[in-house]
C-alpha positions, 0 to 999 in steps of 0.5 A: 473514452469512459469520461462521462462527466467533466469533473469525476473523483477516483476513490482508491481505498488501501488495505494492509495488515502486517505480521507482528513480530514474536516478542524476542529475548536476545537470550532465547536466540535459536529457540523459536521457529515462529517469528511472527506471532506478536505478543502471544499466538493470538495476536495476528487474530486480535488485530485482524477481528478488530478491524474486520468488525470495525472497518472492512465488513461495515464498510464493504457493505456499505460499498457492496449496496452503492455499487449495485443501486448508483450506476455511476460509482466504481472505486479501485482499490488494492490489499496486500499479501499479508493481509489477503493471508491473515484474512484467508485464515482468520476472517474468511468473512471479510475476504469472501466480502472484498471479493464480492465486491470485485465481482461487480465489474465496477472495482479495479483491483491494483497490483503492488509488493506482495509484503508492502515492503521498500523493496524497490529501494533496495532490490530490482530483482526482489521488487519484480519478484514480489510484484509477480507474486502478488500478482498472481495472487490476487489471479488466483483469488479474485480472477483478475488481472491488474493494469495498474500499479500502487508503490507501498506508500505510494513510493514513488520517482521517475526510476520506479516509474520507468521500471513500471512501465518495463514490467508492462503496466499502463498506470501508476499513482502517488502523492500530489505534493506541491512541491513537485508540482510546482504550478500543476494541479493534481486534479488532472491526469499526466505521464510519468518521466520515464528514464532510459533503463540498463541493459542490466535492468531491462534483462532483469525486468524482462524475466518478470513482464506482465505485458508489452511495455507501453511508450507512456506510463500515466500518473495519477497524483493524491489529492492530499487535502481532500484526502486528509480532511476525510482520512485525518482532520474528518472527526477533529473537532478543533479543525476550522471545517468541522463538521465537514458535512457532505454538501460542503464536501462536494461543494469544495470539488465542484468549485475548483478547477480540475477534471479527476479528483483522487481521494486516495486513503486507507480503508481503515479510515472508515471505522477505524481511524474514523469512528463509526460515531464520528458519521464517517459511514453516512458520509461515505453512503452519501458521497456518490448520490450527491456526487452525481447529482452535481455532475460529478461522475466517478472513475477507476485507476484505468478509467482515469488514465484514459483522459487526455494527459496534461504533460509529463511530471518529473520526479528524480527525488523519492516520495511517498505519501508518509508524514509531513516530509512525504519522503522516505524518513518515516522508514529511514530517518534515523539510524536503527532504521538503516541498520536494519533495513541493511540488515534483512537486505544483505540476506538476500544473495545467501537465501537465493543463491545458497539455500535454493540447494537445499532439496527440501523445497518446502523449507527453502520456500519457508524461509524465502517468506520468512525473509519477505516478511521481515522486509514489511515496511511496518517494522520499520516505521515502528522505529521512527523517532520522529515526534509531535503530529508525525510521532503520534501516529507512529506511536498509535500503530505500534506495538512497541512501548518505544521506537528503542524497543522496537529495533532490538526486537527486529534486531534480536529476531534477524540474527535469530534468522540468520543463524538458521541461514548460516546453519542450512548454509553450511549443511551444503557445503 
């Protein structure tokens, strides 16, 4: 048992970067072989130089300094393909600092879909293909093997859990949304309800297992308003706890009742969404000092499952950790964004059954990550209609002047993509 303390926090830090779209004319179709440039052939490097050096350097030093001076700090965390990718070739810097923290032995690394994409609402097959990928990915990056399992958006109902602990996976983590709480508190650990799988299912999971299948699956659920007053309300000046200073902080979870407090963000909290003048940096520098000196320990994702469960939690309806709803509206609220998350899923028959033909294996394997990166859940939510709180952030992390403008462009650059299907199709018939 690694429980050292009888109140600990879990610190899950989540990173992601998506591909942005090329800028596409209706008119133009059949002329670009890139589709994921953005505005110009330097927009992916933008996005990723502002937020290495706003967010991931300073922060992963700040990180890298408590994990070798506090003994009692670890964190888990979880970075996406797309985003490992765009690191590699445009911030080498920044991944060489991630995998420098993993080195520690003190950071638990989570598998999840290798493109962040709704793939577990849409495809079995493609959902286990993705997790494999990325999988192998963070193997071959940071010599690791995952234990634990985060949805995109932390997507989550008892089906997907089921599938989870199929595949042979020991923990899984989502929102703690009262309402599927009920009288429950998130500040302690349960097991996912896991539901009878087809046979179907099984011979399909079966093909893609990462290990034996374990007879529980442990849930470790968002503790959303600790997790907000830092992500969200940390730098608002109109906010009631402003300014949230560290004693009050860890003052709040040593007074409620709980043994795992999970603070579960996006690393870009930390000096992005969360200025580096806002003090959010000698926040975080202080946490695991003043954590300890209170008794409060910290744990990983696995660490944390190991604690004795408090019961089963049943989810049948889908959740996420996404807007006011926490449900699925952020990416399928409105009916552009179900034309054209039906739109990208009904290629996938065609590009695996028809194009594996094609004896160039290069361009087959070209086209497979084009259609994965299609399927980012960011194109999506860039098309949300939603409005007031909700609306503002869509608003702030899209490109697009409008949600309108967002789903012609996604629409214009699919059917671009599925005249060269169609094109390569016919070629071997």
């Amino acid at each position: 048992m690694v429980k050292k303390y009888e109140k600990n926090i879990c610190l899950y830090l989540h990173a992601h970067q998506p591909y942005r779209l090329t800028k596409l004319n209706y008119l133009d179709l059949g002329q670009y072989n890139n589709y994921f440039e953005g505005s110009d052939p330097h927009t992916n490097k933008f996005y990723i130089d502002k937020i290495s050096t706003k967010s991931y350097l300073p922060t992963n030093k700040i990180l890298q300094n408590l994990l070798e001076s506090v003994e009692n700090f670890s964190l888990s965390l979880s970075l996406t393909g797309t985003l490992l990718g765009q690191l590699e070739e445009y911030s080498p810097e920044s991944l060489k600092s991630f995998i420098k923290l993993s080195s520690t032995s003190k950071v638990e690394i989570l598998s999840e879909t290798y493109h962040h994409t709704l793939a577990s609402i849409y495809s079995l097959e493609e959902f286990c293909e993705q997790i494999v990928l990325h999988r192998s990915l963070i193997k071959s990056l940071f010599n690791y093997e995952t234990k634990s399992f985060r949805n995109t958006e932390l997507i989550y109902n008892d089906k997907i859990a089921s599938i989870i602990s199929e595949l042979g996976f020991q923990a899984i983590i989502t929102e703690g949304w009262d309402p599927i709480l009920n009288w429950k508190s998130s500040n302690f650990i349960y097991n996912s309800n896991l539901l009878e799988l087809t046979t179907k299912e099984k011979d399909t999971i079966k093909k893609h297992k990462i290990g034996r299948t374990h007879k529980e699956l442990k849930l470790l659920l968002k503790n959303y308003r600790l997790s907000d007053d830092l992500a969200f309300r940390f730098s608002n000046k109109t906010w009631d706890q402003y300014p949230l200073t560290i004693d009050k902080f860890i003052g709040w979870i040593k007074e409620t009742d709980g043994e795992v407090f999970n603070l579960f963000m996006d690393y870009e909290t930390f000096g992005e969404h969360q200025w580096e003048d806002s003090g959010i940096f000698e926040f975080l520098k202080k946490l695991p000092t003043e954590a300890n000196k209170v008794g409060i320990g910290f744990l990983t994702i696995s660490e944390a499952a190991e604690i004795k469960s408090k019961g089963i939690i049943e989810i049948e309806n889908l959740i996420s950790w996404a807007d006011v709803e926490r449900d699925l509206s952020a990416w399928l609220g409105n009916k552009m964004q179900q034309s054209a998350l039906a739109k990208v899923y009904e290629l996938e028959p065609k590009l695996k059954s028809g194009l594996e033909r094609i004896k160039n294996k290069n361009l087959y394997n070209k086209y497979l990550d084009d259609w994965r990166k299609l399927q980012v859940s960011d194109h999506f939510y860039y098309m949300s209609t939603k409005y007031w709180s909700d609306g503002d952030v869509h608003k702030y992390f899209s490109p697009y002047d409008s949600p309108y403008e967002a789903f012609i462009n996604y629409m214009n650059v699919i059917e671009d993509f599925s005249q060269k299907v169609e094109f390569e199709l016919n070629k071997q018939r």
